[in-house]
N, C-alpha and C positions, 0 to 999 in steps of 0.2 A: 465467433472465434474465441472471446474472453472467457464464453463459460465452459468450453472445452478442452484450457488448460487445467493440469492436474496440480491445484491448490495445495498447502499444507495448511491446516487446519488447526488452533490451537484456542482451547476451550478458556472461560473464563467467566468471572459470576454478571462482567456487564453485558447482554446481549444487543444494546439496542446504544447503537447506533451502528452499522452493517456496514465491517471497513475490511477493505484487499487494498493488501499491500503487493506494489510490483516493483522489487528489487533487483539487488544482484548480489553474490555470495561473498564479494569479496570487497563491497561498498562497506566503511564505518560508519558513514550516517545510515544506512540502512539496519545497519545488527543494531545500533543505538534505537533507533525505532521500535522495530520489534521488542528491544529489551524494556521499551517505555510501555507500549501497548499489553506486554506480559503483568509490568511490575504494576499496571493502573487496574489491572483485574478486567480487560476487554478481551471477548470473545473478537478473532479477525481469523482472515486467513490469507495466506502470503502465496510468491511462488517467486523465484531467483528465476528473471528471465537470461542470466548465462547460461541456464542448464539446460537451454532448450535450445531446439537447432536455428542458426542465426536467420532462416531466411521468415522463421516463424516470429523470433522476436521481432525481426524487422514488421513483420503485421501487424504482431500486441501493437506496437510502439506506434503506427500509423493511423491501428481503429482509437487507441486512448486518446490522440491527438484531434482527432475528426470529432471524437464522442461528445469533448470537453475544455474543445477549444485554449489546449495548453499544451508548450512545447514539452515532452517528456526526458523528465530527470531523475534522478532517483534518490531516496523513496521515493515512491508516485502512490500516494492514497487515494484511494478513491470512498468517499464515506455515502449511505444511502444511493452510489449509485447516480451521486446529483453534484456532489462538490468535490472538492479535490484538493490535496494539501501536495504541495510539490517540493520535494526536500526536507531536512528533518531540522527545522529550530525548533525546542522544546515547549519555549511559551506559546507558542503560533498552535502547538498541536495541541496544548492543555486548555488554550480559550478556544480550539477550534470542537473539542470533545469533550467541555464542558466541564473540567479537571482542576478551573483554577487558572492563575494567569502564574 
């Protein structure tokens, strides 16, 4: 289901470490995210799960949950696939991606 949402994609010179972001359009700690992950020069890619139909979010939100063992809030990062940052405190995501504390 997660990789058959349509992502928004936005480019950037770090490639590696491999982070989706699952939002919502109208969350401040989310747009604050994104604007961290833009201005650190990280390739990610997002998707605002209001903009999909609710019974779908309601799936993201249940397979994230099952996937990785954490109740989903938002931002909901998910990095390599293996770890996950829940919420946006700055330092948390600077020592979690290697940025600095």
């Amino acid at each position: 289901m997660l990789e058959e949402l349509e992502y928004t994609r936005v480019e950037g010179q770090k490639k590696i470490p491999a982070i989706t972001v699952y939002a919502l359009s109208t969350c401040g700690f989310c747009k604050r995210s994104i604007a961290f992950l833009e201005r650190e020069g990280f390739s990610f890619r997002y998707i605002h799960l209001d903009h999909i139909p609710l019974a779908k979010k309601t799936e993201v939100k249940a397979e994230l949950k099952a996937k990785f063992g954490k109740d989903v809030a938002f931002p909901f990062a998910v990095i390599d696939d293996k770890d996950v940052l829940v919420g946006f405190i700055e330092p948390d995501w600077k020592l979690s991606l290697g940025t600095g504390a």
